[in-house]
C-alpha positions in Angstrom: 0.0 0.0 0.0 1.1 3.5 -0.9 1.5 5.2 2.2 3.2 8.4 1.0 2.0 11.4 2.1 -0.1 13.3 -0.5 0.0 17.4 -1.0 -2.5 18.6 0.9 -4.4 21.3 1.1 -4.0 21.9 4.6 -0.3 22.5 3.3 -1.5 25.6 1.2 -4.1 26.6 3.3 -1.4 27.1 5.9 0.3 29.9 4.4 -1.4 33.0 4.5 -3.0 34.4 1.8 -2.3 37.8 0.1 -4.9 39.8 2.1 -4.2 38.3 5.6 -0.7 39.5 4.8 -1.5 42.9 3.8 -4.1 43.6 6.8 -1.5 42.1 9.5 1.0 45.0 7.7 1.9 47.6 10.6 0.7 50.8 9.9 3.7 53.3 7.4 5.8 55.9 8.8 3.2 58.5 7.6 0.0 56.8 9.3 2.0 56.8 12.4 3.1 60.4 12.3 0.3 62.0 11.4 -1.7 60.1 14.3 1.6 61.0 16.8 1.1 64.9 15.5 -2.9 64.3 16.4 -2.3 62.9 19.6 0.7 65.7 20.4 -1.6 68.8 19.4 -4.6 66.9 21.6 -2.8 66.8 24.7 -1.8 70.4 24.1 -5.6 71.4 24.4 -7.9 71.5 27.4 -10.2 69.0 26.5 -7.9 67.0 24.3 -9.6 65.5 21.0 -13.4 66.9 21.6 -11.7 70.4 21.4 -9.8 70.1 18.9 -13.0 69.0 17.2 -14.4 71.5 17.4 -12.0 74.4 17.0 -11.8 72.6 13.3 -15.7 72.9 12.7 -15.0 76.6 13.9 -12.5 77.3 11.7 -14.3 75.3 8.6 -17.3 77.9 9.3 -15.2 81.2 9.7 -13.6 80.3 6.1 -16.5 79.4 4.2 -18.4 82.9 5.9 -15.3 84.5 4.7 -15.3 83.3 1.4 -18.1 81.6 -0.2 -21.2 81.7 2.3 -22.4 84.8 4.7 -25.9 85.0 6.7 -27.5 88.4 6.9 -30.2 89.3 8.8 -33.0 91.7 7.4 -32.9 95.0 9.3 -35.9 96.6 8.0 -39.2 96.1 6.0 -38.0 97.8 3.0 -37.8 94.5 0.8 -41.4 93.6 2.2 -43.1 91.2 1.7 -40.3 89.0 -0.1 -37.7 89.1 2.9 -39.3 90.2 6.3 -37.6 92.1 9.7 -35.9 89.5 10.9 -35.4 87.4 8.2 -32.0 85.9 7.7 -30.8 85.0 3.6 -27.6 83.6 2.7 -25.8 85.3 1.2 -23.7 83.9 -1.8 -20.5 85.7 -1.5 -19.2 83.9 -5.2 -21.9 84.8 -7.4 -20.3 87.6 -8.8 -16.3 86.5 -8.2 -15.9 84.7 -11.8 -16.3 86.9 -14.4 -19.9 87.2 -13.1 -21.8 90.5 -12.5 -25.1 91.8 -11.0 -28.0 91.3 -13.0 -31.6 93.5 -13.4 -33.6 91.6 -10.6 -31.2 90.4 -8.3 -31.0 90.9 -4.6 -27.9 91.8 -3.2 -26.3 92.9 0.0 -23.7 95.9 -0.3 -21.8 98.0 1.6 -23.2 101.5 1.5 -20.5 102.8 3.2 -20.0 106.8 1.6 -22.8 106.3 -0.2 -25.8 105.3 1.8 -24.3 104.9 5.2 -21.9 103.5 7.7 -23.6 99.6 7.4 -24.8 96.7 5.0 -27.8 96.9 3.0 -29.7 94.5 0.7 -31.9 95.8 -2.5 -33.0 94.7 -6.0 -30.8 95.9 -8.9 -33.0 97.9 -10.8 -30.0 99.2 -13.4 -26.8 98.3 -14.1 -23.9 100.2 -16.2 -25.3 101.7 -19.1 -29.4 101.5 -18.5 -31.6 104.5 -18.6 -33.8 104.1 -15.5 -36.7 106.3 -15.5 -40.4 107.0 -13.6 -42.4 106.7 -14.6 -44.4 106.2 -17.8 -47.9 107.0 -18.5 -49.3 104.1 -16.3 -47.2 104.0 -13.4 -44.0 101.8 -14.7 -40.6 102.2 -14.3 -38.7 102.0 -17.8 -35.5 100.5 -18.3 -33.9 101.2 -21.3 -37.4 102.3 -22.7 -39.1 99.1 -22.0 -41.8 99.2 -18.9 -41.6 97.1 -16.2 -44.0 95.2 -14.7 -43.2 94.8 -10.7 -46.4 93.3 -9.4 -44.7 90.1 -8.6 -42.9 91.4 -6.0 -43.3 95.0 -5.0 -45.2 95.8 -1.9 -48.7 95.5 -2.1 -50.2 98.6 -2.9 -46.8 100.5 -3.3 -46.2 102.2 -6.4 -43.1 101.4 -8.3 -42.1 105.2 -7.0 -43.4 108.5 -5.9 -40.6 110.1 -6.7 -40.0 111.0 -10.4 -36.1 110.1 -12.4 -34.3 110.1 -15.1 -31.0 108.6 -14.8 -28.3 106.9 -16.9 -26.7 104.4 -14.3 -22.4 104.9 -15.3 -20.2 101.7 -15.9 -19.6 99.8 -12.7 -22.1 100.8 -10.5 -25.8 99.6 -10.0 -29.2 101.6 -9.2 -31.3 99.6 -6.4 -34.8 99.8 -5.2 -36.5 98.2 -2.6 -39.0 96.2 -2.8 -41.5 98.4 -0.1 -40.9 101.5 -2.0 -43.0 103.5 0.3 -40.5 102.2 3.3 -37.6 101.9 1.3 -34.6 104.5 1.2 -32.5 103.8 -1.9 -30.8 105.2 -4.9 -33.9 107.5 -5.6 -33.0 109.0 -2.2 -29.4 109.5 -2.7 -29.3 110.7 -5.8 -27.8 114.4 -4.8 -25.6 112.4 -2.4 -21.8 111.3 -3.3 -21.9 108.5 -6.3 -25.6 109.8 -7.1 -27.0 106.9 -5.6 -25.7 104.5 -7.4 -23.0 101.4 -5.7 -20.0 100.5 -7.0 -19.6 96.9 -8.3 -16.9 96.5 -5.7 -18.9 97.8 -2.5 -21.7 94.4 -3.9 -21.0 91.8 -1.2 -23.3 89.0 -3.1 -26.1 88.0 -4.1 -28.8 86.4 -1.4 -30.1 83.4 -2.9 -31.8 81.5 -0.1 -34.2 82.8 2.9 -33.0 79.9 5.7 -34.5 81.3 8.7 -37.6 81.0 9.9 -37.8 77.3 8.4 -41.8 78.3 7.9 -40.1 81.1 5.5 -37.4 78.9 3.9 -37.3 79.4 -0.1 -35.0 80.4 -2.7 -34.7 83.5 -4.0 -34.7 83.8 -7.6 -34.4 86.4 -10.5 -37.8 87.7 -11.6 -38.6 87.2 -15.2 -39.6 91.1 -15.2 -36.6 92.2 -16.3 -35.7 89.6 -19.2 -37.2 91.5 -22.0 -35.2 94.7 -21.0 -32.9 94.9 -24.0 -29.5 96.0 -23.0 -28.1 99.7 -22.9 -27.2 101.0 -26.4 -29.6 98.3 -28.1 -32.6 100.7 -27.8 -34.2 103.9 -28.1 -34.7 105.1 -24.4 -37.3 107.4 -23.8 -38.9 108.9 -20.8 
């Protein structure tokens, strides 16, 4: 009888296999110092890991307010009944960083620092460099670049677009903004004898406020009204008061 021992399995099932080799692998010089530098900075720290935690998720939250994302809370009723006192919008501080600029319907915050005061405000863009903005025609409207405006959708109810009359031609870089409650609303129509005749620089714009996110019973995007989109650009036509 053959009694010579046959291969076995148990012979290759013996040596480990590929993966049991890699996961019983110690962890690389980097692993291991980047886990030593965690542990160091934690002791450092009152509070050890937890703190450190958290002065990350700070830190995370002051650079994207910096840079990208900025909460502003609504100061008055003059952009009633779209954005309320109290109101806070995000405020998307990249909108206009690419190549980008304001638009005719946008809401933005600005700093109206030498030209409506010593604080941050939020209007619509009414004009921007080049437009002819003028109240009103013979039923009421604003005209932009001779083409009427219909504002129902989102001025106050029962304001008219303005009881003050205006002819202007907004200059190259700047914007002419209204509120939306023009009957509690100081804006360029009331600074129009005041340094920059009303109108804000491009570079005072701070963004553009894209999203109501508090109260959550108020929560909504803000979008461009389509009341401006047959305005033709400056140049393009005959403006006429």
């Amino acid at each position: 009888m053959d009694t010579e021992a046959q291969p076995t399995e148990r012979d290759r099932s013996s040596r480990p296999s590929g993966s049991e080799r890699t996961t019983s692998e110690p962890a690389g010089p980097e692993d291991r110092s980047r886990f030593a530098l965690v542990s160091r900075v934690s002791s450092w720290i009152p509070g050890g890991r937890i703190t450190l935690t958290l002065l990350v998720c700070l830190l995370f939250l002051l650079m994207l307010s910096t840079f990208v994302l900025r909460p502003f809370q609504i100061p008055s009723g003059s952009m009633e009944q779209g954005l309320r006192i109290g109101d806070r919008v995000l405020v998307n501080k990249l909108a206009y960083r690419f190549g980008a600029a304001p638009q005719r319907g946008d809401i933005v915050v600005f700093d109206g620092t030498g030209y409506f005061g010593h604080a941050d405000y939020i209007k619509r863009v009414v004009g921007v460099g080049g437009d002819r903005v003028v109240c009103c025609d013979r039923e009421g409207r604003i005209q932009v670049n001779g083409r009427p405006v219909d504002e129902s959708g989102f001025l106050y109810p029962g304001d008219s677009p303005s009881t003050v009359p205006f002819d202007v031609v907004v200059p190259g870089g700047t914007l002419f903004v209204l509120g939306d409650h023009r009957s509690d609303s100081s804006d360029s129509r009331d600074h129009l004898g005041s340094p920059g005749g009303g109108m804000i620089p491009l570079g005072g714009v701070i963004g553009r406020a894209d999203w109501i996110i508090w109260p959550f019973g108020h929560a909504t995007g803000l979008h461009r009204p389509d009341a401006y989109a047959r305005v033709p650009a400056a140049g393009r036509a005959g403006a006429h008061g």
